[in-house]
N, C-alpha and C positions, 0 to 999 in steps of 0.2 A: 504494500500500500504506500502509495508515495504520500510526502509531509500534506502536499495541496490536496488530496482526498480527504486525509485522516480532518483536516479543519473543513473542507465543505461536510462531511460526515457530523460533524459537532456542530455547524450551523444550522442545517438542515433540523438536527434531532430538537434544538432548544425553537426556531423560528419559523420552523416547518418548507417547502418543498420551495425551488429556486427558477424562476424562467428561464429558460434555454438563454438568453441575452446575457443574463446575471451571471449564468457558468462560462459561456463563451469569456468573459470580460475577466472572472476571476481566473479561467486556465489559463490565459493569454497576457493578463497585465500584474497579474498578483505582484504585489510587491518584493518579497521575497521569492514564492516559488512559481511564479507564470513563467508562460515559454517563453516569451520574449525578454524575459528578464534574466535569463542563466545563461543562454550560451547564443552562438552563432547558428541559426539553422538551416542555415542555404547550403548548397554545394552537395558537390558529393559524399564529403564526410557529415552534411547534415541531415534534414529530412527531405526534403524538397528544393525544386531547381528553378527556377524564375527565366524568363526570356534575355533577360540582360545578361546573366553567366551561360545562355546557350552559345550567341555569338558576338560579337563587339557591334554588327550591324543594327542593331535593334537599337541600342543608344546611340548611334550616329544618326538613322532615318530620325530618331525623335528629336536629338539634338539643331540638325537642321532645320528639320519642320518649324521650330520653334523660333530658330535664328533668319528665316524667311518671313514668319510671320510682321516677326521684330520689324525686317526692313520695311515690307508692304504697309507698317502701319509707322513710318514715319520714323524709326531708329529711335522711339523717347528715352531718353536720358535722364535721369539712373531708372533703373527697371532690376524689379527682383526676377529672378532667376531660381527656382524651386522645386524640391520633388517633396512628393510625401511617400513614407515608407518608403526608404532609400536603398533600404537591404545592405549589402556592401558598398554599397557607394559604386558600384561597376558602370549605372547606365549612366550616371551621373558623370564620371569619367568620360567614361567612351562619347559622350555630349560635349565637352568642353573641348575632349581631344577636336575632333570632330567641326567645331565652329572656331578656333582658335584662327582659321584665316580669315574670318567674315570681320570685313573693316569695323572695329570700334563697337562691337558687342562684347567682347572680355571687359573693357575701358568703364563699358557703361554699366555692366551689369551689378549687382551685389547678391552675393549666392548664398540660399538659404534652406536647410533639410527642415523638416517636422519627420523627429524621431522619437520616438519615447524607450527605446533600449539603449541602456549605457554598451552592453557587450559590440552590439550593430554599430553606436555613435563612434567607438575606437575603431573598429574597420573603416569606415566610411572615411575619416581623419586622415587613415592609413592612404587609401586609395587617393583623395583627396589632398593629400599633401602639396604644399607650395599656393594654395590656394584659401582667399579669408575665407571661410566657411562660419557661420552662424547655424546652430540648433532652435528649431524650438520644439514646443511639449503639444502644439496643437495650432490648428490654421488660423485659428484667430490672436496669433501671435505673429502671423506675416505679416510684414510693413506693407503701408497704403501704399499704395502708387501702382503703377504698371507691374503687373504680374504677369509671367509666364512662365508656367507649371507644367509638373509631370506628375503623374498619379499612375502607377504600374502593379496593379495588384494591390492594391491600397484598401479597396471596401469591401471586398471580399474578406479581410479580417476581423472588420466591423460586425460587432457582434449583432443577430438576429432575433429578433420574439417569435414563435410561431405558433399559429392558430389553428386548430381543430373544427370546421363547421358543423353546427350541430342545429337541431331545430329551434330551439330556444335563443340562441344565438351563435357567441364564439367562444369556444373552450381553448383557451391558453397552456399550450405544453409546458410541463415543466418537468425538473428533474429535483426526484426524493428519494427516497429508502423502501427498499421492498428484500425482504428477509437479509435486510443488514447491509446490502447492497446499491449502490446508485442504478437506479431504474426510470424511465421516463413512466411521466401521466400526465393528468390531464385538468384542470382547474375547475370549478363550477362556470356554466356557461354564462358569458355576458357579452355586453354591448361593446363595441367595437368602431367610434365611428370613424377611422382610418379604412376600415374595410367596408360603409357600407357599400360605395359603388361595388366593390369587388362581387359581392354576393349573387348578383344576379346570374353571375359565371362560371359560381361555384355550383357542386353539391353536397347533401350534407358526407360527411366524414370525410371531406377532402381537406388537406394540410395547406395553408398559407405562409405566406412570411415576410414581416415588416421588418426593414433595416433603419431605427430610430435615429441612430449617428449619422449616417448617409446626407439628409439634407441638407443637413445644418452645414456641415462639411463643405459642400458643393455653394450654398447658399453665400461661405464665407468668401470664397474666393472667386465667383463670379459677382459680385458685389464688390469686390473690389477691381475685377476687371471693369465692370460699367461703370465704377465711381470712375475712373480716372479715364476712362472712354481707349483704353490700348490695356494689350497683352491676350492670350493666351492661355488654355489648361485644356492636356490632352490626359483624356482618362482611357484606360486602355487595364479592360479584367476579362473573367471568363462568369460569363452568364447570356442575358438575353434583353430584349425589351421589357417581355414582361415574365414571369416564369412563375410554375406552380410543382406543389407538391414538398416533400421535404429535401432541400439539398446540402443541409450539416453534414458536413463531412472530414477526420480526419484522418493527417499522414504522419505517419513517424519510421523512417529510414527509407523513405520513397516508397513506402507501401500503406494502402489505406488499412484502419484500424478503427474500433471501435471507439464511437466520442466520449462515452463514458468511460474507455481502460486507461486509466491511469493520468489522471487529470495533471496537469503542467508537462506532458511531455512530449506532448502530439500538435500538432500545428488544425489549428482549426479554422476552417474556413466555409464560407456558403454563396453559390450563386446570387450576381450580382442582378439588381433590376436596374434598370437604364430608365426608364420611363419616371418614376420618380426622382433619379437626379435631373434628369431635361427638364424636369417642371421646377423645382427648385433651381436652376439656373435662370431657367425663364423670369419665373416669378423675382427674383433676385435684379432682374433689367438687362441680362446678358440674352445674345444669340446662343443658339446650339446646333449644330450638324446635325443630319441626318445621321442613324448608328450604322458602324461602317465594321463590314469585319477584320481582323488584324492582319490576313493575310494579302487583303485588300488593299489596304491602307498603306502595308511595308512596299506594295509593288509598283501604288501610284506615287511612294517617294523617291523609288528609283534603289527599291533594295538588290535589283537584279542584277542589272549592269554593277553595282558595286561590287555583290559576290563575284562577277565575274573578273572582276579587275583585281581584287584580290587572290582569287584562284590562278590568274599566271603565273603568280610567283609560289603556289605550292605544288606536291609533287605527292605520291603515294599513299599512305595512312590519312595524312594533316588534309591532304585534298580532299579526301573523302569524308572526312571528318568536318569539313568544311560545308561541302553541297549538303550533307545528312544537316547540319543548321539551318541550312537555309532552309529546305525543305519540314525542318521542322517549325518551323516559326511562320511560315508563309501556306503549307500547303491545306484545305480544306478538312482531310483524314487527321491533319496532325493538330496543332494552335493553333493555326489559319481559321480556321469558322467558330472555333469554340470559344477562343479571344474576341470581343468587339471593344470597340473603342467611339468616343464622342470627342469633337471639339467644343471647345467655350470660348466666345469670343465674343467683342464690342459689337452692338448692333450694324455700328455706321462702317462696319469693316466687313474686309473678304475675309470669307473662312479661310482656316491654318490650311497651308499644304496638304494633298492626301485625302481630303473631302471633298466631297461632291456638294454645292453649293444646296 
């Protein structure tokens, strides 16, 4: 039993049963024993692999993207420069590498992570080095002005509530104790009005699922792209427009595992909805793309011709090693459809690169 069970076990027993969001938050953020608080979990000696550690391409096509934007909307001077959930700091790199010839974007920029792991903050440091980097704890600690952001697997972490329909109304999942052990159920039924529209598309004992941090999030930082009428935020997860059923799910050592076994050690994540942050960005006074899939996106940046220019100077293993990235990140079987992605951007502006208007 690891230390972060044995205390959800003792909270549970005195305060009774916890919402799928309240566990999600305490596996993940716990102070002492959340995942993101103990170690590094990317990579191959972690649990899980992100697009940025597939190939260095994916932070150049976003890097650009961004650094185009930049130009098209007038070069504004100082302009933050941002990722949330940086992971190693890789794509972040591979972005800066990447735009360091775009005249007087490094000059003007000032660059800023939203990390909440000290373990993550020292790699990214690492990766980052030679460069002023600023931390913060959440996006409403971004400076005003022209923003332009990355978000790569970012709300996908964000923890979920999810709902049970039932005739009476909405039964809210939760996780309690059943013969000494953490087991899901199910809350008495009530009113929900986040979900009424949803219901008429539901039926009953179908599973939903609200992502509460999501808006606000989105809400922070397309608000600040319209306050200042320039910048940028490319979101870029794996989900859909709108999606149903239960998608909690986690990994620990690149293999999926039960969300309840062994709470702080598993990387927990859920299918993202897109159609709720576009309304919060909307509502917020920013534009929004049309949802674009990733491998879509990578190939109107012009990720091809780059593999390819990169692939003349490899040779055996490394080359193959190389197309097998490309094609993972690009091809429809592989991230390519499962990955979408949305731009945010000022009204009176053209969409970011890579979007269809």
């Amino acid at each position: 039993m690891t230390p972060l069970e044995e205390t959800l076990r003792r909270q549970i027993a005195q305060t009774g049963p916890v919402s799928v969001a309240d566990y999600m938050a305490l596996c993940l953020l716990h102070p002492r024993h959340g995942y993101y608080m103990q170690a590094d979990p990317l990579g191959a000696q972690g649990d899980f692999t992100t697009a940025p550690e597939i190939s260095q391409m994916f932070g150049e096509m976003l890097g650009l993207c961004l650094a185009q934007a930049w130009m098209d909307q007038g070069s504004p001077a100082p302009f933050t420069l941002a990722e949330l959930g940086p992971g190693r700091g890789t794509l972040m790199a591979d972005a800066l590498r990447a735009t360091r010839p775009v005249p007087g974007f490094h000059a003007a920029m000032r660059l800023a992570l939203v990390e909440a792991s000290p373990a993550l903050q020292a790699r990214q440091a690492e990766a980052l080095a030679g460069y002023a980097v600023s931390w913060c704890d959440a996006a409403t600690d971004l400076p005003q002005g022209p923003l332009f952001a990355i978000a790569n697997e970012f709300f996908d972490a964000l923890p979920v509530r999810q709902f049970i329909r039932d005739p009476a109304g909405w039964r809210e999942r939760r996780v309690g104790l059943r013969d000494a052990a953490l087991a899901f159920g199910a809350a008495d039924p009530q009113d929900v009005p986040e979900l009424t529209a949803t219901r008429d598309g539901t039926r009953d004992g179908e599973l939903v699922e609200l992502r509460p941090g999501g808006a606000p999030v989105i809400a922070e930082i397309a608000g600040r792209i319209a306050g200042a009428g320039a910048g940028a935020a490319l979101i870029l997860d794996y989900g859909d427009w709108e999606s149903r059923g239960d998608t909690l799910q986690a990994v620990r050592g690149h293999r999926p595992v039960d969300p309840l076994d062994g709470p702080g050690t598993a990387d927990l994540t859920a299918h993202v909805d897109f159609a709720p942050l576009a309304r919060a960005a909307r509502a917020a006074g920013a534009a929004v793309t049309p949802l674009t899939p990733q491998g879509v996106l990578l190939e109107q940046l012009g990720i091809t011709p780059r593999a390819q220019a990169l692939a003349r100077n490899l040779s055996g293993a490394a080359r193959e090693s190389h197309v097998a990235a490309h094609r993972r990140l690009t091809h429809p079987e592989e991230m390519g459809s499962l990955f979408k992605a949305i731009g945010i951007y000022p009204n009176q502006a053209m969409p970011p690169p890579g979007f269809d208007p």
